[in-house]
N, C-alpha and C positions, 0 to 999 in steps of 0.2 A: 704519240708525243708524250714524253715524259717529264714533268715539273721537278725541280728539287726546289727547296728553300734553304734560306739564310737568313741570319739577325742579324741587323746592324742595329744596335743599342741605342740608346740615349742616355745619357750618362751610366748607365751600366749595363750591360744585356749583354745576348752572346748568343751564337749561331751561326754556322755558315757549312756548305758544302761543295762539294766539288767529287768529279769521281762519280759513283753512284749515288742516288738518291738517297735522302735517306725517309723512314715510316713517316707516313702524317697522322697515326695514330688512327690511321682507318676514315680518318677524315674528306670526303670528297671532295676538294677543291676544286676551282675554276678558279686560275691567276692571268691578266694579260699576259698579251703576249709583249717581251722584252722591247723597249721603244727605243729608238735612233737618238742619239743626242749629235747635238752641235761638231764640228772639229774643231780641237784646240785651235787656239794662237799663238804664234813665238811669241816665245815669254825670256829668252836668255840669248847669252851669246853660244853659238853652234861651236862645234868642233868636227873637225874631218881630217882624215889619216890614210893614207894610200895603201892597202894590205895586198899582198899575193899570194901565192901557192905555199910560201912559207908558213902563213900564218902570222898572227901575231892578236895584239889587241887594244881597245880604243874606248876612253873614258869621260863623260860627260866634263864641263868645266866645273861643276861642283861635286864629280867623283862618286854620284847618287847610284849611275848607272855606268857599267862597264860591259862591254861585247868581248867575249871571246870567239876565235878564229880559229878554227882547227886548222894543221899544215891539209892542204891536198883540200880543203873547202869550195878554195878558187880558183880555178881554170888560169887565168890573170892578174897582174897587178888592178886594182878597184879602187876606186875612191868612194871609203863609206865616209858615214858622219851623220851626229847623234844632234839632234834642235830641240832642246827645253819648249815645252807648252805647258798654255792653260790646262789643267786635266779637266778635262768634260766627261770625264768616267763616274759612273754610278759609283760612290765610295774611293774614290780615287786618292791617295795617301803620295800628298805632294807633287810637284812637275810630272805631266805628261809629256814622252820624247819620242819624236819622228824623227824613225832609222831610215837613214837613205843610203843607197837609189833604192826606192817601190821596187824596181822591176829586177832589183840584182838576186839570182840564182845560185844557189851553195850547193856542192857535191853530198857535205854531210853537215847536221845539225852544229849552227854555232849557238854559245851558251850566254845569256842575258842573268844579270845579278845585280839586284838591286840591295844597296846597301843605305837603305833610312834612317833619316835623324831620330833622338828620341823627341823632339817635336814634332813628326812628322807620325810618329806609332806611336801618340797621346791616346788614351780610349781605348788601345790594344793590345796586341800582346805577337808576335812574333810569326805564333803556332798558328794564326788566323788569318794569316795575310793570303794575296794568291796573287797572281801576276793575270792580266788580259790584255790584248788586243783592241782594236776599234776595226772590223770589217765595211767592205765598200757600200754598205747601206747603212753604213752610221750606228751599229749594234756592238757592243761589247761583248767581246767572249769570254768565258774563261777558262784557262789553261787548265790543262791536266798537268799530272807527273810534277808537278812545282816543288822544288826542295828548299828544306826551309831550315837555316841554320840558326838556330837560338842559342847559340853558345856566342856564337861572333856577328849576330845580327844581319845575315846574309838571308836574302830570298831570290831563287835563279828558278828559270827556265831553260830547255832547249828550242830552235824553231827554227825553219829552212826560208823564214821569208821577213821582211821588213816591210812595217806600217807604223803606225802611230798607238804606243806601246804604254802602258801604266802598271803603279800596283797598285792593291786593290785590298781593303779592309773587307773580308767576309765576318766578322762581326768586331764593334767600336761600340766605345761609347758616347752618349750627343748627349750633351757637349760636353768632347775630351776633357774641356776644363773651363772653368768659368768662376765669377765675382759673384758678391751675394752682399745683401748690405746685413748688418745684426740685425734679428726680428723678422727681417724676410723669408719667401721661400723659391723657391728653383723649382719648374715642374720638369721631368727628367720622362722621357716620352721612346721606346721602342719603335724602331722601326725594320720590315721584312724585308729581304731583299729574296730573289730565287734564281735558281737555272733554268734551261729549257733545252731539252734534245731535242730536235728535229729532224725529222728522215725525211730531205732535202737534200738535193745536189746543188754543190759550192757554185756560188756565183761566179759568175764570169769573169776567167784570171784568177780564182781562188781555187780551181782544180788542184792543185799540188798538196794544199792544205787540208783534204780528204780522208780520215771522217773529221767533219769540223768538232771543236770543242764548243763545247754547251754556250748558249746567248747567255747574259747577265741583268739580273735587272734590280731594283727594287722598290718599294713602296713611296706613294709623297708623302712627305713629311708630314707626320699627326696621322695620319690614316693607315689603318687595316685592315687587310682584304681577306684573309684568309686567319683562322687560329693558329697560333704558333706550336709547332715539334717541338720546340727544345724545353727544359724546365728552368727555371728561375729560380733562385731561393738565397736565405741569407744577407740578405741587404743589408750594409753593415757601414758603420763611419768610423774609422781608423780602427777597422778588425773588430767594436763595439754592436754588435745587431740588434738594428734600432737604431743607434745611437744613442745619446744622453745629451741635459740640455745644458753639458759647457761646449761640446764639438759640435752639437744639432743634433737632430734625427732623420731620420729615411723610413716612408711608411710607401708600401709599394700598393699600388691597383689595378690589377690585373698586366697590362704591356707596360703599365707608367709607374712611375714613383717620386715623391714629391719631397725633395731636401728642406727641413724649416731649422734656419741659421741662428743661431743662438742667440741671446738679449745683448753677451757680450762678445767681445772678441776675443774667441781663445788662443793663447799662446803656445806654440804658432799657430798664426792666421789659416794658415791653409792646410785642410782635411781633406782626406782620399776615402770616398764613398764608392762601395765597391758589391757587386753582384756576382754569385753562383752560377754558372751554366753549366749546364750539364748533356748532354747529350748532343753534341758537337760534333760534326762530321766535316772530315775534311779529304778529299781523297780517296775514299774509302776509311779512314783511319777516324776512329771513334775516340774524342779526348771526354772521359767520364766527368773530370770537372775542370772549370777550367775560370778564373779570376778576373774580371777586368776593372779596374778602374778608373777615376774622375777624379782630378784636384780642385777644390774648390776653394779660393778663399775667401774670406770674410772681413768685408771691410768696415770699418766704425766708422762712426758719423764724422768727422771730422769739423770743428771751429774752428779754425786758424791755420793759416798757411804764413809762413815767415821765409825769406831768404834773398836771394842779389838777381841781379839782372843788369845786362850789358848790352847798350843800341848804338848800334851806326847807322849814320844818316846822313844821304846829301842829294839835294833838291835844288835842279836847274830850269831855270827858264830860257829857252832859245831867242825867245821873241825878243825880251826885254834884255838878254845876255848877262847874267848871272847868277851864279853858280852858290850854294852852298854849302858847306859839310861842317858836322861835329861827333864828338861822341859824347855818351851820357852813360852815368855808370848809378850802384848805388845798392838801398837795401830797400827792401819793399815786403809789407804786409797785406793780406787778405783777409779779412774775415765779416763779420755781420753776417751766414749766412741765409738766402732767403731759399728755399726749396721749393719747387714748382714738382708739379709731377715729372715729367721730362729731364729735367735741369738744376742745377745749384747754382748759384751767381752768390760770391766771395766779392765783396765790395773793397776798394782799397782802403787801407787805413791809413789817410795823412799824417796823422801827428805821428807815428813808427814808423812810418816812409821817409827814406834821404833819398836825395840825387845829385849827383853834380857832371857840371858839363866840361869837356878839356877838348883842344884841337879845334876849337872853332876858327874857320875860317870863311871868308865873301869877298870873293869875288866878281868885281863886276868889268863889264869890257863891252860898252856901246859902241856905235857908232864912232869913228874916227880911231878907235881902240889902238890898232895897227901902230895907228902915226905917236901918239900920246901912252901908249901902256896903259894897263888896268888901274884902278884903284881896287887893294886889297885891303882887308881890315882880319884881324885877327884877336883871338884873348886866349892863351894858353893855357890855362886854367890852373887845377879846378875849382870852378865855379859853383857856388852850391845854389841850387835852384827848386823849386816846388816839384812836385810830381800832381798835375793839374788832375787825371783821371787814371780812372787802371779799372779792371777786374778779374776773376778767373771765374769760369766755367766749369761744369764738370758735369754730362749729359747721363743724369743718374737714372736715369730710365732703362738703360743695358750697364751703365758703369763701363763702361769700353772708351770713352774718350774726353780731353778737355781742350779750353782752347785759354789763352793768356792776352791781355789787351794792356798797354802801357801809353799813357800821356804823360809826357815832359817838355818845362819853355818856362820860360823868363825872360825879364827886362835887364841887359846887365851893360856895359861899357866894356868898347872894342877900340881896339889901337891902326885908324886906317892910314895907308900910304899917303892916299892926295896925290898930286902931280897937274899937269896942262887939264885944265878941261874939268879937275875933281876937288879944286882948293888944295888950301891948306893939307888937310889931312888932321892925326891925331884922333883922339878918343871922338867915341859916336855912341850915342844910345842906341843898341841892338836887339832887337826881340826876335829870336829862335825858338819853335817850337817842333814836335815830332811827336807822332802818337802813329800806332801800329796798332792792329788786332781787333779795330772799332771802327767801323763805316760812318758810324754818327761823324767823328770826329776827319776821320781821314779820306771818307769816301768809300764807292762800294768796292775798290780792286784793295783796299785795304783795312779787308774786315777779318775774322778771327779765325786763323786757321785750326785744325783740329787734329790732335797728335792720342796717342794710345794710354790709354791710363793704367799703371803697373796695377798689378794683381789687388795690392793694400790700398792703394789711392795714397798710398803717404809721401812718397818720396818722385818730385815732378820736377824733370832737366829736360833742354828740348834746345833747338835753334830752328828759327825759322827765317825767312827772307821776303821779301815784298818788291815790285818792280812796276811802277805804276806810272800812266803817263795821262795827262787832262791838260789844264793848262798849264803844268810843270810838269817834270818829270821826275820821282823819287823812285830812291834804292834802298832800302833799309832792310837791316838783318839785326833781330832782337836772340839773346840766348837769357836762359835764367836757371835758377837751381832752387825749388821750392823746400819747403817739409812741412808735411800737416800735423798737426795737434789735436 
């Protein structure tokens, strides 16, 4: 039984194989053996295309992956069709897709060409990618013979059979990319992945697929089982090695290296800290060095968040039968921040906070309604009104996400219908209030949703929506447009 290895980086490294083995430097290893993962889930909408004897060919709905059909492949017209999944593949580089039918049979090899986003090869590089399989015991193989076009960012295979299909990052960076706040640092962590030949005969139904291609695996994250083939060197931030301290620096130890993010924020925010590898094998084909990088940005501490926000809202009660709606508009400030380890919580700032309310309307329709019509009451606006509560969020403990909380209401004069049963009518002292993003205030189905926070933390748009029912029912959808300071 023969082992190869691969690196899959952490923010910068490199290594991987395929093909033959390559030297462990004389090094004895013992690596488990390749483990079974999960089968994806549909994750997309499927596509499927009738092909026959002519041939032809059949492309995912987001164009990731395409199947070619050679003429004289198929015996008959066939209905294939490609289903986006979760990838549960060891290194797996965006949707995994199950090519159906399992059981359908090709005269000659048709050809699979995966064509990834550049968010999708963040941490890598073109030359390092490979294409696998997932076999009936749940093991990932990988492909031999893979061609790899770096010119126009194509990676293909050939194969005479359909399963549940991935590509596959033989060596990446972890994490392709990621935040940092000033003063901080990033610890940036190596990890191995390996082959495995085994002189076994193909599981059952897998005879066609004879000799199989090598299993895949690689290390849990933070651990290493075995010392690494490949060399490492050069560690550098925007081509600087070292770094310096307006970009940061990168001091490496041993498999890891640990980015320390500057005091300030350099212009621009975001640096590409980048690692040497050298002795890379792919295929048989040995790339002497080969570059990978990490962008990282750097975010400053931010006091102030300023900008608008727009809420609709309308809150009925069945029991009691009325209905109300308005909207609320305005400008809104944040700041005071208080930092917890985890979290930042941006207080609102009244006195720089507007609001005003327009479209109000209530309608009510008891009993007898039918016979007698509602009484409606209405104030067209706009109304300027307080903004009672608010705050923003921003879960600084990964810097990955925030959430936006808005309270708005007042006492103001509404112009109602009246009619049998409702008086007069004419003005009415009205009190409407709405508040989103705060359970304190609105309850627990209307607490703080959580949205992605851009690279810098500076500039925060979003819309969000809420659908709550207790002893009323609310609808509300809040949008806003931040900018931090």
């Amino acid at each position: 039984m023969q082992r190869a290895y691969w690196l899959i980086v952490s923010v910068v490294v490199a290594g991987c194989t395929g093909g033959m083995p390559p030297s462990t430097g004389g090094t004895d290893v013992t690596l488990p053996t390749p483990r079974a993962t999960d089968v994806g889930a549909p994750s997309g909408s499927p596509v499927e295309k009738t092909i026959g004897p002519a041939g032809g060919t059949l492309a995912s709905t987001d164009e990731l992956l395409t199947i070619e059909v050679p003429a004289g492949a198929l015996d008959a017209d066939t209905q294939l069709g490609i289903q986006p999944l979760t990838s549960t593949a060891p290194n797996g580089l965006g949707s995994g897709f199950r090519l159906t039918p399992a059981g359908v049979t090709f005269s000659s090899p048709v050809t699979l060409t995966f064509n990834p986003t550049t968010e999708q090869l963040a941490g890598t590089v073109i030359a390092l990618t490979g294409i696998g399989y997932q076999d009936s015991s749940g093991v990932w193989r990988w492909m031999r013979s893979v061609e790899r076009d770096e010119a126009n960012g194509l990676v293909s295979v050939t194969t005479t059979h359909f399963s549940d299909w991935s590509l596959l990052a033989g060596a990446q960076l972890r994490p392709p990319k990621a935040s940092v706040k000033t003063g901080e640092t990033l610890t940036l962590t190596a990890v191995e992945c390996w082959t495995e030949e085994e002189e076994l005969a193909p599981l059952p139904g897998e005879e066609q697929l004879a000799p199989l291609p090598p299993r895949f695996d690689c290390d849990p994250e933070g651990e290493q089982l075995a010392p690494l083939p490949l060399k490492l060197s050069n560690w550098s931030v925007n081509g600087i090695a070292g770094g310096n301290g307006t970009i940061g620096t990168v001091s490496a130890h041993g498999v890891a290296a640990t980015y320390g993010a500057p005091s300030t924020k350099p212009d621009p925010s975001t640096v590409a800290v980048s690692v040497e590898a050298s002795n890379v094998k792919l295929d048989g084909r040995t790339f002497p060095k080969t570059i990978l990088v990490s962008n990282i940005t750097i975010a400053g501490e931010k006091e102030t968040y300023r900008g608008t926000f727009d809420l609709s809202w309308q809150e009925q009660s069945e029991s009691e039968g009325w209905t109300t709606t308005f909207n609320a508009s305005g400008t809104v400030e944040f700041g005071s921040p208080y930092r917890n380890p985890a979290d930042t919580h941006f207080s609102l700032i009244s006195d720089n906070s507007t609001a005003q309310i327009t479209n109000y309307r209530f309608v009510e329709c008891g009993e007898g309604c039918d016979l007698v019509g509602p009484n409606i009451c209405t104030a067209a606006g706009p109304i300027d009104v307080p903004l009672l509560a608010g705050y923003l969020v921003i879960l600084t403990s990964s810097l990955s996400s925030y959430g936006v909380s808005i309270s708005v209401g007042s006492d103001f004069t509404a112009m109602c219908s009246g009619g049998p049963g409702w008086g007069e009518g004419g003005p009415i002292s009205v009190s409407p209030w709405a508040s989103v993003g705060d359970r304190d205030f609105g309850g627990e189905c209307m607490g703080t949703k959580s949205f992605p926070l851009p690279p810098d933390g500076g500039n925060l748009s979003g819309s969000a929506s809420w659908t709550c029912t207790d002893s009323t029912t609310i609808t509300a959808t809040l949008t806003w447009s931040l900018t931090g300071s």
